[in-house]
C-alpha positions as a printed NumPy array, in Angstrom:
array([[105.698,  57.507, 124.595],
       [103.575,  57.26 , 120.871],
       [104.536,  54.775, 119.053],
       [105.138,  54.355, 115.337],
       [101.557,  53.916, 113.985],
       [100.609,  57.001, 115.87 ],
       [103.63 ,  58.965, 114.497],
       [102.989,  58.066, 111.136],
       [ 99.661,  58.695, 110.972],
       [ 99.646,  62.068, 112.784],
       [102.098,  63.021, 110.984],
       [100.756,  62.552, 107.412],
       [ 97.667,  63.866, 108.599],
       [ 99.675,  67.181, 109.527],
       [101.754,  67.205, 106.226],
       [ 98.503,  67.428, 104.403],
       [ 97.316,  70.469, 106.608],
       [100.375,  72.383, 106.327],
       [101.395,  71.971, 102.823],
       [ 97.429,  73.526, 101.931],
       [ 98.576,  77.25 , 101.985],
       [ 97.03 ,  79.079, 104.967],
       [ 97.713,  82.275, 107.398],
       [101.2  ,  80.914, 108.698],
       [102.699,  80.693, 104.744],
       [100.535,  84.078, 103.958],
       [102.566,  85.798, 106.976],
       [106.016,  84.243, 106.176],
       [105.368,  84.752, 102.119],
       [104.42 ,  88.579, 103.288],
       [107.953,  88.284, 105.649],
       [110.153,  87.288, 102.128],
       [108.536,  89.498,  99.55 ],
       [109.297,  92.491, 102.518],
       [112.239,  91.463, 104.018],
       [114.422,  88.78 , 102.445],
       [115.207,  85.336, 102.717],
       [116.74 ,  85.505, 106.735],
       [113.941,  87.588, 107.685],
       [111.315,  84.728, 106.414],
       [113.349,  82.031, 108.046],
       [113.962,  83.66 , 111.256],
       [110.045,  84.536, 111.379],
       [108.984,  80.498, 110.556],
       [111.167,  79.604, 113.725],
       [109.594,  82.236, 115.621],
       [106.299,  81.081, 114.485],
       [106.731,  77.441, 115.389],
       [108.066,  78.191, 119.211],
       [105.13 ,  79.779, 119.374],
       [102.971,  77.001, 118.107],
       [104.873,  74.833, 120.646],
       [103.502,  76.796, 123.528],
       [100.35 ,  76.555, 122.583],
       [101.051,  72.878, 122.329],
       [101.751,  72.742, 126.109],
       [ 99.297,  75.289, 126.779],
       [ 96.469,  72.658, 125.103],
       [ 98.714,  69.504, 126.969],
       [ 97.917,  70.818, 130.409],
       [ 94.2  ,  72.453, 129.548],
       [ 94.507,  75.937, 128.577],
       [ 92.766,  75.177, 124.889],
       [ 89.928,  73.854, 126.424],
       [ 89.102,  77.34 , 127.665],
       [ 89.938,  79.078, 124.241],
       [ 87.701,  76.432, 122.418],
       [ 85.064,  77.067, 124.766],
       [ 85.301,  80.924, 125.574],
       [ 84.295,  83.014, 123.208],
       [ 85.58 ,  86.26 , 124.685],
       [ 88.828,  84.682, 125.16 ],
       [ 89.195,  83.064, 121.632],
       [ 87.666,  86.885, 120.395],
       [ 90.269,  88.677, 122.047],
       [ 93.377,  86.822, 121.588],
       [ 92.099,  86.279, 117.587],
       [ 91.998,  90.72 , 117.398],
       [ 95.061,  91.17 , 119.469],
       [ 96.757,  88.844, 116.727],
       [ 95.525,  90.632, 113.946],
       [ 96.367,  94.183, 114.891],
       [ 99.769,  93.016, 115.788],
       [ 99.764,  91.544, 112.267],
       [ 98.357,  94.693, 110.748],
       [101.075,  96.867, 112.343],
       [104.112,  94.385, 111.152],
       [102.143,  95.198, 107.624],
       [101.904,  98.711, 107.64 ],
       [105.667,  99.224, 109.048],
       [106.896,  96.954, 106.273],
       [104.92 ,  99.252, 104.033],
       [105.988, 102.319, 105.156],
       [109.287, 101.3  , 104.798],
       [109.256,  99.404, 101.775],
       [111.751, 102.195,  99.961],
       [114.076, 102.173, 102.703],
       [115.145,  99.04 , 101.458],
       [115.325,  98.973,  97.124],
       [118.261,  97.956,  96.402],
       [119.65 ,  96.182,  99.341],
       [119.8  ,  92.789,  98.11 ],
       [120.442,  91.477, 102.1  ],
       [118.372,  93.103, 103.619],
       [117.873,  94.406, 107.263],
       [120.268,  91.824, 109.353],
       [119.11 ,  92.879, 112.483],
       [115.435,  92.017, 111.358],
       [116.884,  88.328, 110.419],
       [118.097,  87.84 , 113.691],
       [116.305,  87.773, 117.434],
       [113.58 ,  91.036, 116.715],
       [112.23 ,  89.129, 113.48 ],
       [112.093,  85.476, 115.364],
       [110.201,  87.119, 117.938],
       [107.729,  88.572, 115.468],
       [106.768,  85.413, 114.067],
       [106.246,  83.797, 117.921],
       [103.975,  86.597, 118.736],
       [102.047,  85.988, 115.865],
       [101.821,  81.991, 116.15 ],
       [101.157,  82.52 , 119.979],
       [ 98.274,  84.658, 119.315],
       [ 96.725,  82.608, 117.12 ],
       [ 93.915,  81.207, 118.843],
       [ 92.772,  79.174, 115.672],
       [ 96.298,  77.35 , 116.137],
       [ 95.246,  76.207, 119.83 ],
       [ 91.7  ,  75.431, 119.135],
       [ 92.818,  73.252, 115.988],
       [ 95.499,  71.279, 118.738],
       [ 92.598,  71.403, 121.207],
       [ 90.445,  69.207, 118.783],
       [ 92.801,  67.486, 117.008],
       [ 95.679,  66.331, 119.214],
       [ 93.454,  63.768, 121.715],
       [ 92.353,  61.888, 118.73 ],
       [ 95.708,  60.761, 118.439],
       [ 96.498,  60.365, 122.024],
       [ 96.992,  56.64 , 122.954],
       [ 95.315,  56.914, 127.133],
       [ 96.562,  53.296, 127.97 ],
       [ 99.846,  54.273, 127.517],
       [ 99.45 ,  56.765, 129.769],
       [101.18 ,  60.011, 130.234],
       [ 99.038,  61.962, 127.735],
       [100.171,  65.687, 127.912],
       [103.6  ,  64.442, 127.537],
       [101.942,  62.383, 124.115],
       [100.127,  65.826, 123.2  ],
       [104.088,  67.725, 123.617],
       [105.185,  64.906, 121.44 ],
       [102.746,  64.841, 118.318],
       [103.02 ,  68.761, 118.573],
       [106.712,  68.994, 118.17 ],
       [105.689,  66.463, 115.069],
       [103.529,  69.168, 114.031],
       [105.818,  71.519, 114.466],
       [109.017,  70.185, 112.441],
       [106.767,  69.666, 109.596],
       [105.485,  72.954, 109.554],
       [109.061,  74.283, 109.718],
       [110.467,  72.737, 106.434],
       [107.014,  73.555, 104.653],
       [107.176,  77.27 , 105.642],
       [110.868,  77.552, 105.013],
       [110.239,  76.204, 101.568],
       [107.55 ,  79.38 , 100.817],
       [109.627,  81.478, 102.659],
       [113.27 ,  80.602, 100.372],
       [110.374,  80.675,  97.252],
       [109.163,  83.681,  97.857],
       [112.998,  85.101,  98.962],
       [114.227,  84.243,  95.825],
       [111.568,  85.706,  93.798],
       [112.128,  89.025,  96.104],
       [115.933,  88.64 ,  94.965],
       [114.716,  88.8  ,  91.269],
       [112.745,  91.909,  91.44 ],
       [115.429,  93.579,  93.579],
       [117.823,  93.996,  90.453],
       [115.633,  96.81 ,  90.386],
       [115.129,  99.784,  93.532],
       [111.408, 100.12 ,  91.943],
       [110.376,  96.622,  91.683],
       [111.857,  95.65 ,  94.846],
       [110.174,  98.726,  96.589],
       [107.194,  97.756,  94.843],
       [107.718,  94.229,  96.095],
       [108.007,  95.   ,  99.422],
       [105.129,  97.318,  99.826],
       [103.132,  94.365,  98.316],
       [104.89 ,  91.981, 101.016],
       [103.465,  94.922, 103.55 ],
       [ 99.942,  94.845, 101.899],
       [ 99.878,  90.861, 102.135],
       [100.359,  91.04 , 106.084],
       [ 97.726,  93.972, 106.179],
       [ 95.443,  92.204, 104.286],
       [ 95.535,  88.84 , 106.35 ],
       [ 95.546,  90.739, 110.078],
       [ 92.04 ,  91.881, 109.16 ],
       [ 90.977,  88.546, 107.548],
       [ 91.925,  87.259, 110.887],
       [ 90.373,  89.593, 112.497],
       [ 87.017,  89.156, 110.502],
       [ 86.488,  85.148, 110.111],
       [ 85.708,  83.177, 113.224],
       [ 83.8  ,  82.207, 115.547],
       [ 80.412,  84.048, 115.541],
       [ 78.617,  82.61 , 118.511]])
């Protein structure tokens, strides 16, 4: 098991990762201003199961071979981004299906939007090369049992990472609530919401590894 010093210094080392806006807040910030509060929420625990398993998938190996293989990291990185580009464009598309529904979509804040934020924080092959190199620094080998360490400081990770993202996603929620007094801001809102995830699927798609 880690013990204290390890879990306090991981974990301030992870608070001041998380809370530096990056994809993850983008895509649930994108989630709020298209969907609503739930839909944001239900997407950051989504998004942080599927950070988990990559956790395990690093504790027992498997980010070794995305660090190291290009074509893997290259392929999982596109597959993520179209799949983020397609949430974007269908949020888009229907961005006037929703003005003036101030709770919006319940079936999209339940099961079907959890499971689009763990596709997208499974397919993130940035997320598992980032617990590939930084998760054995903190690893304590005399105490033995180190992928069961790696699950540990991961699930660390990933608490922290749920609060912070909840807290853009209710931010961003409430602002959507604010615009949605009105059907054309909040269809304007939500196309922009649409446009956010758009826009970050191809910047994840287009930054990278080069070699």
């Amino acid at each position: 098991m880690i013990s204290l010093s390890q879990t306090l210094t991981f974990g301030l080392t992870s608070l001041v990762i998380i809370v530096i806006p990056g994809p993850s807040v983008l895509f649930v910030v994108g989630r709020a201003l298209a969907y609503g509060r739930r839909t944001a929420l239900a997407s950051v625990v989504g998004n942080e199961v599927g950070a988990l398993v990559l956790v395990g998938a690093v504790a027992l190996g498997v980010g070794t071979v995305v660090e190291r293989s290009f074509l893997v990291f290259t392929t999982i990185k596109l597959c993520g981004a179209a799949y983020l580009v397609f949430l974007g464009v269908r949020a888009f598309l229907r961005r006037h299906e929703h003005a003036g529904v101030q709770d919006v979509l319940a079936e999209r804040a339940g099961w079907r939007a959890g499971l689009d934020g763990f596709l997208v924080g499974v397919a993130n092959p940035k997320t598992a090369v980032f617990f590939a190199a930084v998760l054995p620094q903190f690893v304590d080998r005399e105490r033995g049992g180190v992928p069961v360490q790696m699950c540990v400081l991961g699930l660390i990770f990933a608490l922290i990472a749920l609060v912070c993202d909840s807290a853009w996603g209710l931010a961003a929620g409430g602002a959507r609530a604010w615009f949605g007094r009105s059907p054309r801001r909040l269809a304007l809102v939500g196309g922009a919401g649409g446009l956010a995830m758009i826009g970050l699927g191809i910047g994840v798609a287009v930054t990278g590894r080069k070699d």
